[in-house]
Structure formats: C-alpha cells, structure tokens
C-alpha positions as CSV (number, residue, x, y, z in Angstrom):
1,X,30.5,-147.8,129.2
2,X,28.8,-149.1,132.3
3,X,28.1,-145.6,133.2
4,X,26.7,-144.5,130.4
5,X,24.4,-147.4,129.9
6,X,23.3,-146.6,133.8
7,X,22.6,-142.9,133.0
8,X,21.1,-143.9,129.5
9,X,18.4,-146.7,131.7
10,X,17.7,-144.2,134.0
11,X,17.1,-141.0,132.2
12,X,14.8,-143.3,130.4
13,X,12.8,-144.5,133.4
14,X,12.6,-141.1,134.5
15,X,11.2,-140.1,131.4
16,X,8.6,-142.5,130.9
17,X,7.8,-141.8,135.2
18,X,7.2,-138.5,133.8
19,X,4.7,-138.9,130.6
20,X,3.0,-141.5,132.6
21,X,1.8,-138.5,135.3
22,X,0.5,-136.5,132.2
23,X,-2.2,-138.7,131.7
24,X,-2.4,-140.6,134.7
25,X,-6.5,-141.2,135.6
26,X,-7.2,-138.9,138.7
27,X,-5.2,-136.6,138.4
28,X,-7.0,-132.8,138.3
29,X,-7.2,-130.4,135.7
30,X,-8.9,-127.2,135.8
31,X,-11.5,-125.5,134.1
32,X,-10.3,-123.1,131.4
33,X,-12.3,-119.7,130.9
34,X,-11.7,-117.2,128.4
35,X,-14.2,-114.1,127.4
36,X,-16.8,-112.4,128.8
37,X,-19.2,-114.0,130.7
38,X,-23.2,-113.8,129.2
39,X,-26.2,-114.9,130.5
40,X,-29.4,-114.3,129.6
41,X,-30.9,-112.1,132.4
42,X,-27.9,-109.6,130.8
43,X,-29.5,-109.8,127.4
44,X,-33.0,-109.6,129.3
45,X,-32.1,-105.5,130.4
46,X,-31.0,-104.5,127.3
47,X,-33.7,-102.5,125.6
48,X,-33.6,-100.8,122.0
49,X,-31.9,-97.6,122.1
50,X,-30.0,-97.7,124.8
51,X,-26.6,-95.5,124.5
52,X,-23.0,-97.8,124.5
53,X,-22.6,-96.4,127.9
54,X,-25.9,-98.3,129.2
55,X,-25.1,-101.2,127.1
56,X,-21.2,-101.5,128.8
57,X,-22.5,-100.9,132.1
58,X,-25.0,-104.4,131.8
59,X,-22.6,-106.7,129.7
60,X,-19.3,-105.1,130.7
61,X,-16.8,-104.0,127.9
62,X,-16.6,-106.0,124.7
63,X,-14.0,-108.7,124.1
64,X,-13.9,-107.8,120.0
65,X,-14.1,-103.8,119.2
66,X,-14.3,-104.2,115.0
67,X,-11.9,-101.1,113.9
68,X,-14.0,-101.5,110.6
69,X,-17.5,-101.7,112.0
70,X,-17.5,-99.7,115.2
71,X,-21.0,-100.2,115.3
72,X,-20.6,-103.6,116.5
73,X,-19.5,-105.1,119.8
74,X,-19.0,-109.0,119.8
75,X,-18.7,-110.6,123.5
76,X,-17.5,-114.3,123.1
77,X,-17.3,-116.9,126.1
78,X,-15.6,-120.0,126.1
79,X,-15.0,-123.1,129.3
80,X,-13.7,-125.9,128.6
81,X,-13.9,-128.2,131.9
82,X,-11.2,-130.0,132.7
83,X,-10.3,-132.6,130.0
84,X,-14.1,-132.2,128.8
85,X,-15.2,-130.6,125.5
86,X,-14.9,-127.1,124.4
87,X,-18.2,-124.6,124.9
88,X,-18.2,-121.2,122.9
89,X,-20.8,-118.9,123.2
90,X,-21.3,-115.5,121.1
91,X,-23.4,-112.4,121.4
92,X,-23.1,-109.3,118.8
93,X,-24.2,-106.3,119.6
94,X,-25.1,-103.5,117.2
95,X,-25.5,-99.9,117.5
96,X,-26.5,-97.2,114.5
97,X,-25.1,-93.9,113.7
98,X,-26.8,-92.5,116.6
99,X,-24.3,-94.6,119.4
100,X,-28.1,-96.6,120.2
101,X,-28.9,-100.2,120.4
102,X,-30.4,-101.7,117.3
103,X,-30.2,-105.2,117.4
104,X,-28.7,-108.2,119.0
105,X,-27.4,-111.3,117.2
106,X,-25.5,-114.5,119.3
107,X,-26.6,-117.6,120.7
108,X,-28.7,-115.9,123.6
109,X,-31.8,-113.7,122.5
110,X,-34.6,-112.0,124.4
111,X,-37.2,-113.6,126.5
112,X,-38.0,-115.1,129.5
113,X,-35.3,-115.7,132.0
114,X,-34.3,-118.2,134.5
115,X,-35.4,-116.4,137.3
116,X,-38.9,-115.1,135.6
117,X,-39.1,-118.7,134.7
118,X,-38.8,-120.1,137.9
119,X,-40.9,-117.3,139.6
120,X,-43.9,-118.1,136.6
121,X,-43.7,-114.3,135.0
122,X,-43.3,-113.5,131.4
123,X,-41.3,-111.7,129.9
124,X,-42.1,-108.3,128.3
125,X,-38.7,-107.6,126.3
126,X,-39.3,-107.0,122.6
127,X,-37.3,-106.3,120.0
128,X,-38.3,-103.6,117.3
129,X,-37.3,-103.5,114.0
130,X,-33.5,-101.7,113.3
131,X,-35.0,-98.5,111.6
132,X,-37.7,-97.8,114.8
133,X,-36.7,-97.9,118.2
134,X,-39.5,-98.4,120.4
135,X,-39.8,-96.1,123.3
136,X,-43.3,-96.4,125.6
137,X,-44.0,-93.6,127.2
138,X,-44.5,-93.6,131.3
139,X,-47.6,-94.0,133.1
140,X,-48.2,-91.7,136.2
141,X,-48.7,-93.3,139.4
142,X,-52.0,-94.2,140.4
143,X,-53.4,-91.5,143.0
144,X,-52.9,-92.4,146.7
145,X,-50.5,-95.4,145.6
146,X,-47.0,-96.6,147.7
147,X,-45.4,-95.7,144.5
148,X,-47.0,-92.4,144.5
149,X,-45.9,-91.6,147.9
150,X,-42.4,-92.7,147.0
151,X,-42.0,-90.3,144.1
152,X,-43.1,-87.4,146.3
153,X,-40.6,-88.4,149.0
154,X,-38.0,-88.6,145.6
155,X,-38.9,-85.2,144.2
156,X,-39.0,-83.3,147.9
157,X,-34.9,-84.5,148.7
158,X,-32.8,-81.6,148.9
159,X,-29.4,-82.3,148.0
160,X,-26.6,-81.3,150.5
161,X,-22.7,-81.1,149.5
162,X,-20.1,-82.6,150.9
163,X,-18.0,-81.0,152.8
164,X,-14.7,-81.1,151.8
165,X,-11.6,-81.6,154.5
166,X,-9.5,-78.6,155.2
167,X,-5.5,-79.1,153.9
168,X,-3.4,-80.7,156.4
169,X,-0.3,-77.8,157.8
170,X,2.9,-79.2,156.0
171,X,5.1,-76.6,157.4
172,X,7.0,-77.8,160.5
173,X,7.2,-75.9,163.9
C-alpha cells in the first residue's frame, strides 16, 4: 500500500514537472515553414507569354498542380513564428492552351519592387489582357554604343567543343 501510494505521488509530480516545461515562458520554439517561398521581385520577371518552363525556372515548381485545370499552377507559403500567428500567402498562376502565361491571381501582383523602390525606379511590368499577350519588339543598339560593341563581341564568339576524356584501360597487365 505504502508503495503504491509512493509510485502513485511520484508519477504524479513527474507528470505535472513535465506539462509545466510545455509551456514554461522562455523556452524556444521554432519557426514553422511550409510552401514555396514568393516574393515580389519573382512576380516582377514574369512577363505575359512566357512558356511553363520560364515560368518554373523564376518561381520554382508549383506546390498545387490542379489534375482538373492543368492550366493553373497555385504556389502557397505559410510561417508561423514561433508561438506567433499563422501567415499564408497565395499566388495562382495561369497558362492558356498554348503552355503561355496569361495571368496572375494571389496576394502579390505586379509593380514596383523592394529593390526598384529603394533605388527610386519604376516599374515597367504590365499586365495585358488574357486573350492578347503583349510582345514589344527590340530596339537596335544605338550606333557606336558599349552595348553595341558588346553585341558584336556576342555575335563574333566561335564556339569550341569540349573535349571529351579518352576511356580509362580496364584490362589488367
């Protein structure tokens, strides 16, 4: 009986020793991240009808793939610091028959970014209407300009392969 009562008191204290740790002021608790991570200078470099493959290579691969709509990519990012409140953010991406960037939808849209911000440039990202991609055409580089010089330097590179490494003799001697 004695040691029953014993085991019974000190289970007891252990177990309240315990609970009391959970929630014990000081102690740490991490940050949570789930999703991809967005942020606006991302959304800034997408451009109407760019291909998926442009597209994945600036955001990264979609955390939703619809197997209904596969013209839609949905990227969702969620922290939740530790013991603070829970922050979501969502981005959709949509593409038409033609695999090309039509139009965005989320919590982040176009327009000036942190850094253009900071720096005092605008922004010139536009978005065009779903049914008419915009696509300006290039201006030639001004005569006698650095960046006409560069793109001569560009177009006169010859391309060299490289060589490839003779097989290793496996045969012993």
């Amino acid at each position: 009986m004695q040691n029953t009562k014993l085991l019974l008191t000190s289970l007891t204290l252990v177990g309240l020793l315990a609970l009391a740790g959970c929630s014990f002021p000081g102690v740490y608790k991490i940050d949570i991240q789930q999703g991809n991570v967005v942020t606006q200078d991302m959304i800034d470099q997408l451009r109407p009808g760019m291909t998926r493959r442009q597209v994945r290579f600036i955001m990264g691969n979609p955390l939703l793939q619809d197997t209904f709509n596969t013209n839609r990519w949905d990227y969702l990012y969620s922290i939740q610091p530790g013991g603070g409140k829970r922050q979501q953010e969502r981005m959709s991406i949509f593409f038409n028959e033609s695999d090309q960037l039509v139009s965005l939808s989320g919590d982040f849209m176009p327009g000036v970014s942190r850094d253009q911000e900071i720096l005092g440039g605008s922004s010139t990202t536009t978005v065009s209407p779903a049914n008419q991609p915009s696509q300006q055409p290039e201006k030639p580089a001004k005569a006698g300009s650095t960046e006409e010089s560069i793109q001569r330097e560009i177009d006169t590179i010859e391309t060299t392969p490289v060589p490839t490494p003779a097989p290793l003799e496996t045969s012993p001697q």
